[in-house]
LUMMAR-991457 format. One record per residue (C-alpha): x, y, z; chain; residue in one letter. Coordinates in steps of 0.5 Angstrom, whole numbers, plus 500, padded with zeros to 3 digits. Example, Ala and Ser with C-alpha at 12.3 -4.5 7.8 and 13.67 -1.06 7.14 Angstrom:
2
     X     Y     Z   vexlo   lopa
   525   491   516       A      A
   527   498   514       A      S
This chain:
516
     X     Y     Z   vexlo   lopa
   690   502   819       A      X
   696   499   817       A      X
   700   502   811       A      X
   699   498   805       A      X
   706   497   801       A      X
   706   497   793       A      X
   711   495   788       A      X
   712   501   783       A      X
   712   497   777       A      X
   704   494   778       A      X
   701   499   780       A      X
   694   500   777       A      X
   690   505   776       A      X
   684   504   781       A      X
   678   505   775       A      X
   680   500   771       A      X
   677   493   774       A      X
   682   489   770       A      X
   689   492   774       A      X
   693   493   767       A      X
   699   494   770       A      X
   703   501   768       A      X
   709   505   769       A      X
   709   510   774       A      X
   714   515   770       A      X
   709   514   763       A      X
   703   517   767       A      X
   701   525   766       A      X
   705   529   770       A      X
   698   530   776       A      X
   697   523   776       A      X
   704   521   778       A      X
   704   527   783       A      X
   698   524   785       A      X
   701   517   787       A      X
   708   520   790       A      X
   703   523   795       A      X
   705   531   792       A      X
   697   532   791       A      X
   691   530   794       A      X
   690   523   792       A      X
   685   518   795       A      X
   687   510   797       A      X
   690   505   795       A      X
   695   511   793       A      X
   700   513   799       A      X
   706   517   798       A      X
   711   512   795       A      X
   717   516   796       A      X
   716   515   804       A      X
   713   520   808       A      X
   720   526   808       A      X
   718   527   801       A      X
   710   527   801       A      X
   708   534   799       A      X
   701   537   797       A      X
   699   542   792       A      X
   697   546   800       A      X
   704   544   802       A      X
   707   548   795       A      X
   703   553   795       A      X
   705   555   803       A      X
   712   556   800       A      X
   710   560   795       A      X
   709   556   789       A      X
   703   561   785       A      X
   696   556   783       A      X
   698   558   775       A      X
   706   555   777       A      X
   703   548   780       A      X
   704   544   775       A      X
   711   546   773       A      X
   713   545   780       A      X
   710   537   780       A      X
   714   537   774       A      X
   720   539   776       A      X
   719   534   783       A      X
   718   528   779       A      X
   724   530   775       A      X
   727   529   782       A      X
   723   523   784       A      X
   726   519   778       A      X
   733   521   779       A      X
   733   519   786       A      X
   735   526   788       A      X
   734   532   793       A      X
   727   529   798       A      X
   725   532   805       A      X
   727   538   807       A      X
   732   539   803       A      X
   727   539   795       A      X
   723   544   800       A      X
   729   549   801       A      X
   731   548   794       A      X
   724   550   791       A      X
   724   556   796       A      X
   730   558   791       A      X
   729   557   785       A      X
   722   562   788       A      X
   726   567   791       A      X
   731   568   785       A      X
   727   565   778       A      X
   733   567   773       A      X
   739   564   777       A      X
   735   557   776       A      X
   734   558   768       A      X
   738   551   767       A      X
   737   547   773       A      X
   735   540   770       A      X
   730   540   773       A      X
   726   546   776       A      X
   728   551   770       A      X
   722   550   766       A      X
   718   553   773       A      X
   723   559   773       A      X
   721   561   767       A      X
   714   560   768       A      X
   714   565   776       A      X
   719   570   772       A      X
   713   570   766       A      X
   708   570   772       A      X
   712   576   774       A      X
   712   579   769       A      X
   705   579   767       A      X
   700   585   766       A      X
   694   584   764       A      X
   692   587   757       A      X
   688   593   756       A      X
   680   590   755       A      X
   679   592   748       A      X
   673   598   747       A      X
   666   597   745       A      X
   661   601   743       A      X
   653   601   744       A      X
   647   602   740       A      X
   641   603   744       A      X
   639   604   751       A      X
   635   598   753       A      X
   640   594   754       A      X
   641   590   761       A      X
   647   590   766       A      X
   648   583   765       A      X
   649   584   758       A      X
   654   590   759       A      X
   657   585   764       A      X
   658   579   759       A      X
   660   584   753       A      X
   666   587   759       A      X
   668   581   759       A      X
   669   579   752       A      X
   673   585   751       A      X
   678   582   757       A      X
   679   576   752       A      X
   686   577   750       A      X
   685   576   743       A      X
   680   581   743       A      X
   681   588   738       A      X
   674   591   738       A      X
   668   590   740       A      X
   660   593   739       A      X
   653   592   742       A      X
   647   592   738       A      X
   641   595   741       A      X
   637   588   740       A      X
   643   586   746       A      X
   641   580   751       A      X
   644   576   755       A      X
   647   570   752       A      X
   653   564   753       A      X
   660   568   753       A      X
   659   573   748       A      X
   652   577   749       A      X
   646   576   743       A      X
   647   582   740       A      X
   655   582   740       A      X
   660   584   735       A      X
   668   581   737       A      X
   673   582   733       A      X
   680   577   735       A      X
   686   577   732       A      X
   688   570   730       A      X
   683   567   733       A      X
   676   565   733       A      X
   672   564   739       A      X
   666   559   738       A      X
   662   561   743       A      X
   663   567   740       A      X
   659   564   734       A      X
   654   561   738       A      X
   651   554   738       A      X
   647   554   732       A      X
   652   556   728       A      X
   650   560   722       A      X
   643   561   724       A      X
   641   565   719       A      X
   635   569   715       A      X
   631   568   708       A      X
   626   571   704       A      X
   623   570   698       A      X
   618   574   693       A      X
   613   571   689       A      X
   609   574   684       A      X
   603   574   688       A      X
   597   579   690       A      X
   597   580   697       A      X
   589   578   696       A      X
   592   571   695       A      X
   594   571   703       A      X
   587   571   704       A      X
   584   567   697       A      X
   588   562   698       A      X
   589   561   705       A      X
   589   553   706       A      X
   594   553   700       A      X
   599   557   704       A      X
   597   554   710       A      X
   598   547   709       A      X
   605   550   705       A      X
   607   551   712       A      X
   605   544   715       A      X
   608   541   710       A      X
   614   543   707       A      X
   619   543   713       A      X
   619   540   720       A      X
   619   544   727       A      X
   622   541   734       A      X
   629   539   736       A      X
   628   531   733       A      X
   624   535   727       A      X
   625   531   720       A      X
   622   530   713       A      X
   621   522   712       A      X
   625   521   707       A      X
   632   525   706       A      X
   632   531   702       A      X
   636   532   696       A      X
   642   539   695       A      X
   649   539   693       A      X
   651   541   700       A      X
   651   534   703       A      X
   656   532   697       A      X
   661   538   700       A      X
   667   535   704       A      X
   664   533   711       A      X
   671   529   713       A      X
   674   537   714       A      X
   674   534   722       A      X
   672   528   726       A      X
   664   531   728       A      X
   662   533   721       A      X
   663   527   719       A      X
   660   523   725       A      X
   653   529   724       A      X
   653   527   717       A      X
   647   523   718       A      X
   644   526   722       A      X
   645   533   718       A      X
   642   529   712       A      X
   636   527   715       A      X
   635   534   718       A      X
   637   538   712       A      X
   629   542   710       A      X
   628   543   717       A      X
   626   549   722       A      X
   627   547   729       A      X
   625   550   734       A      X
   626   556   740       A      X
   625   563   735       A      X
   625   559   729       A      X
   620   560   723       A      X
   617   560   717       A      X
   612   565   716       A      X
   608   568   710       A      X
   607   576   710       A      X
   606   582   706       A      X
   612   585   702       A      X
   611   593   702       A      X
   616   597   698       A      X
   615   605   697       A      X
   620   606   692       A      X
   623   601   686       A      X
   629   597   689       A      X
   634   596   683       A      X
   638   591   687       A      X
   633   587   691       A      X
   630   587   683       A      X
   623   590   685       A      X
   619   596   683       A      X
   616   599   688       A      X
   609   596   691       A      X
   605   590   695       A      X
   608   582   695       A      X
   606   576   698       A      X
   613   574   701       A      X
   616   567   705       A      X
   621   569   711       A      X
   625   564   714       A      X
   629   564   721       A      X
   633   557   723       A      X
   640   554   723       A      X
   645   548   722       A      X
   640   545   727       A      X
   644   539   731       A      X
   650   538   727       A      X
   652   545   728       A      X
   651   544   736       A      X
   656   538   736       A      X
   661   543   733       A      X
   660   549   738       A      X
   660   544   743       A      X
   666   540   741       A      X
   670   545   740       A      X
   668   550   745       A      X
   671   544   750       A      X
   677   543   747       A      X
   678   551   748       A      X
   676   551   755       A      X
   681   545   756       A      X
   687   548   753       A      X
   686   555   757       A      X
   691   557   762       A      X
   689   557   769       A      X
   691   564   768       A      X
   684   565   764       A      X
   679   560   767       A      X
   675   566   768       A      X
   673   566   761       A      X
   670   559   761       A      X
   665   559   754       A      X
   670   565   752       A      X
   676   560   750       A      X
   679   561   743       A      X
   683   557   739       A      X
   689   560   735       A      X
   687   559   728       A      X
   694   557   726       A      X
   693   551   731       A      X
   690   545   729       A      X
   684   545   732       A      X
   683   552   730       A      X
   684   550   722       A      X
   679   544   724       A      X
   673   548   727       A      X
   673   554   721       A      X
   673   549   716       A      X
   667   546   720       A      X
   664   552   722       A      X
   664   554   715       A      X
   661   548   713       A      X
   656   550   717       A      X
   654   556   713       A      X
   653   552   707       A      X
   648   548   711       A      X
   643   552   715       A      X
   644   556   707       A      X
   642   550   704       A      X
   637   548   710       A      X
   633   554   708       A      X
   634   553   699       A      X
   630   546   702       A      X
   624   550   706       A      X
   622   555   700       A      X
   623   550   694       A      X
   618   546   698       A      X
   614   551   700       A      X
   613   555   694       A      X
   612   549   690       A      X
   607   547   694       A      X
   603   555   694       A      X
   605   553   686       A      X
   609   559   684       A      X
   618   562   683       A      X
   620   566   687       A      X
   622   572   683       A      X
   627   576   688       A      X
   631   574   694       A      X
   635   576   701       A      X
   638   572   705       A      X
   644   573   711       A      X
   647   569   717       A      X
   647   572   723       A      X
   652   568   728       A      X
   657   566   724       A      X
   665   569   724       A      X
   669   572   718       A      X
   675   574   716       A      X
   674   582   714       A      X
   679   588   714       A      X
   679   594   720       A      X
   683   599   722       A      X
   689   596   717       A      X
   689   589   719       A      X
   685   583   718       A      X
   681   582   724       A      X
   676   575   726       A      X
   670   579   726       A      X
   664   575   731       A      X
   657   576   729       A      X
   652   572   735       A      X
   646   575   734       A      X
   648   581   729       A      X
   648   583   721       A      X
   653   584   717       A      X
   651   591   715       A      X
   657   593   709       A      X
   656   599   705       A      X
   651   597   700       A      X
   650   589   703       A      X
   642   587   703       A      X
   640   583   710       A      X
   634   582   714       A      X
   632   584   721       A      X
   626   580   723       A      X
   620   583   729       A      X
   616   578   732       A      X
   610   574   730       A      X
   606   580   730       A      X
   612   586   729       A      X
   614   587   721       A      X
   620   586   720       A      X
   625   590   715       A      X
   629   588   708       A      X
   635   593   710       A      X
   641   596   706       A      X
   648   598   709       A      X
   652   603   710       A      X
   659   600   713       A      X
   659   604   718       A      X
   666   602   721       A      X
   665   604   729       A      X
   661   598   729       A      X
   665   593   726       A      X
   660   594   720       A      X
   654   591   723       A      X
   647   591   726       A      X
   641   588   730       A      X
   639   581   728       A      X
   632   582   730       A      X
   628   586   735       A      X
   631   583   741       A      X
   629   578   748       A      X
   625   584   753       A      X
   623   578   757       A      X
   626   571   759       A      X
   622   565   757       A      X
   620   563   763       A      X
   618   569   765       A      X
   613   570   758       A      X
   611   562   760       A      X
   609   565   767       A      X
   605   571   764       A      X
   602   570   757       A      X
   596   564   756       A      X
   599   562   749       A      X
   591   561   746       A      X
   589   568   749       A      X
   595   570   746       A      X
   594   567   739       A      X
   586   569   740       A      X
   588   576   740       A      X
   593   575   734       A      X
   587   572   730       A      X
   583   580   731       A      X
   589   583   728       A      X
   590   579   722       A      X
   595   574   724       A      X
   594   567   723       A      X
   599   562   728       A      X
   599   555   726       A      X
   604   553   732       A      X
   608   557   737       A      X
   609   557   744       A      X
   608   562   749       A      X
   615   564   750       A      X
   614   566   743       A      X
   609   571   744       A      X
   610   578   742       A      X
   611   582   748       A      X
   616   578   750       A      X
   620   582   745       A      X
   623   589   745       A      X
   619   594   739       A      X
   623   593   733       A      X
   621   600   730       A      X
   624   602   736       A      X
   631   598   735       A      X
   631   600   728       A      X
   631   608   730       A      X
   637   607   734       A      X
   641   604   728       A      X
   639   609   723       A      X
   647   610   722       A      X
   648   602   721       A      X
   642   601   716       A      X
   637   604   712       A      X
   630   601   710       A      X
   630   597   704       A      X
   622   594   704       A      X
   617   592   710       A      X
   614   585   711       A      X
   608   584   716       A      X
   607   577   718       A      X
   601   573   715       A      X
   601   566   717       A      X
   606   564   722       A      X
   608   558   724       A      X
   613   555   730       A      X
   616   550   734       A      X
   609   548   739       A      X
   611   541   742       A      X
   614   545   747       A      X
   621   543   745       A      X
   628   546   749       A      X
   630   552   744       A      X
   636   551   739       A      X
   636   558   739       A      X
């Protein structure tokens, strides 16, 4: 095959049918490299420069140029290339120099910046991995692996894993993180601020029973479950009037949000009512001791909250240095950075809608059953703050846990046939003032669909008093760690407030993904 000859000055990039012509020195550093011939390229790219001075990646390595060095030494070649300078044999020699004696090349024009970068390189130990603790000991090796892992970051400070732990993406469901300047979306998770509710109504327990299709069909219709679930016509709250501008795809969700806003998705996401059993008065619930019918909720920020996640996870991937690739859904963002500005605006923005999805599902629901609720308790569970510990302010990751300050009131959901519990924190410092989000995944998905028939499942239920309106069998209760196992495991983090034993439940059954 004969070697085509090209005219710098109208060289196109082959992806680009209509052949604008371009400037070979206005390119990114690895596309001109690519067309010099100094990286791997593939037709109608050649080396430009003739043979002597084709060099690739391989090539540079060979001579000692460190993977994570690279792009600095292609810099640096390019650098040569426009002026003409050293080629061959003798750009060769001089990159075996400045290799072998970094600091005596701090101020050549045109490899001083890969001096630096081999000196740093040098220099380099890797931090110490941030400690953790644990609560718990059903907690599988993989899970300890990605809570390791996380601990490696180098942001990381601190770390904790509760006892409801399982493998998740980056950070594991159940990990604590606490980073310094920086956040980690991952971290967070895909669904941003997915969250609890519940409500107390002044109803008999008997209600449940009496009134069973009233509550029932309250169910039915006052949220939407599934990935694509929305109401007919948009419902109407204060959040969809707070500043969507703060980034460029909170903006672009609005609609979507809207449209979404009162709904449940789908995965370990419900709307149950239940049994509310307090033995002793609780002044800051506002409740006297006794029985009360009760509304538990389990979603997120749906769709949008995903966009979030993803686009910011992808920005911090890709300004990871080749030094930490290993950390993949682990990237972080300085918060100081733009990006990092742009997501913790979005993240809480966030917040305030999965707050506002669920205001939306219990003002229809207890308008529907027709009664106010007279009490309440409600918190995130995959959310970042800006909290103090050990002196300094700290990015403290909650993916699958519960803030758990002194004398802050949250909920630790069971399963569909498992109470859950109204809780009260004893700030308890070793785990960054944390606790379980609920009892916790002992069985995969797809291993609960393989094992559990859903309507022998939902049969059994029935015998023990527990109406399911819709789930599937991934959902099924055995798949689950025992919740009052979990709870004994994190006596030091919570103590039990109130009791809710689910009644009348209702999931995602149309067989969508999990946005869990």
């Amino acid at each position: 095959m004969s070697e085509r000859r090209y005219d710098v000055a109208s060289i196109s990039r082959p992806d680009e049918p209509e052949l604008r012509p371009l400037c070979l020195w206005n390119q990114p550093p690895t596309y001109t490299a690519a067309l010099l011939g100094i990286i791997p390229s593939t037709p109608p790219f050649p080396s430009l420069l003739g043979s002597e001075c084709r060099m690739n990646t391989t090539q540079l390595k060979k001579l000692g140029v460190p993977e994570i060095c690279l792009p600095r030494a292609i810099q640096g070649i390019q650098s040569i290339a426009q002026t003409g300078g050293l080629r061959g044999s003798q750009l060769k020699e001089l990159i075996r120099q400045v290799i072998a004696a970094p600091s005596e090349h701090l101020a050549d024009p045109h490899f001083g910046q890969l001096a630096r970068e081999l000196i740093a390189e040098r220099e380099y130990t890797p931090a110490e991995p941030a400690p953790y603790q644990t609560w718990g000991s059903d907690i599988d090796v993989a899970a300890h692996a990605q809570m390791r892992q996380s601990c490696a970051v180098p942001v990381s400070r601190r770390g904790a894993l509760m006892p409801d732990a399982h493998v998740g993406y980056g950070l594991p469901i159940g990990g604590v993180l606490a980073c310094e300047n920086a956040v980690i979306p991952y971290a967070v998770g895909v669904d941003i601020a997915c969250r609890m509710k519940l409500s107390v109504f002044d109803l008999p327990p008997a209600a449940l029973t009496d009134q069973f299709d009233t509550f029932q069909q309250a169910l039915e219709k006052g949220t939407r479950f599934g990935v694509g679930g929305q109401h007919e016509r948009p419902q109407q709250h204060p959040v969809m009037d707070l500043d969507w501008e703060v980034s460029r795809v909170t903006r672009e969700n609005k609609d979507k949000a809207w449209r979404q806003l009162g709904t449940s998705g789908s995965g370990n996401h419900f709307v149950e009512f239940g049994v509310l059993t307090l033995t002793e008065p609780a002044a800051d619930l506002g409740l006297a001791a006794g029985e009360y019918v009760a509304l538990l909720s389990h979603s997120g920020s749906r769709g949008a909250g995903a966009a979030v996640c993803s686009t910011y996870s992808a920005i911090a991937q890709g300004r990871l240095s080749k030094r930490y690739t290993e950390f993949g859904r682990l990237a972080w963002l300085d918060l100081a950075s733009e990006a990092g500005q742009e997501y913790w605006a979005a993240m809480n923005l966030m917040g305030e809608y999965a707050a506002a999805n669920h205001d939306v599902i219990h003002r229809l629901v207890g308008k529907l059953i027709g009664s106010q609720k007279i009490a309440g308790v409600e918190n995130h569970h995959n959310f970042a703050w800006k909290e103090i510990h050990d002196g300094r302010e700290l990015i403290v990751h909650r993916k699958g846990a519960t803030p758990a300050g002194l004398g802050v009131l949250g909920v630790i959901p069971g399963s569909m046939a498992d109470p859950g519990y109204v809780v009260r924190g004893r700030g308890n410092e070793a785990s960054l003032r944390s606790a379980s989000h609920g009892a916790g995944r002992a069985m995969s998905r797809t291993k609960a669909k393989d094992t559990y028939t859903w309507k022998a499942v939902q049969n059994d239920l029935k015998k023990r008093g527990i109406t399911v309106l819709s789930a599937g069998a991934d959902e099924v209760p055995y798949a689950y760690k025992r919740i009052d196992e979990v709870m004994a495991q994190q006596r030091d983090l919570v103590e039990i407030v109130a009791r809710f034993d689910p009644k009348i439940v209702k999931m995602c059954g149309d067989g969508s993904a999990a946005e869990d």
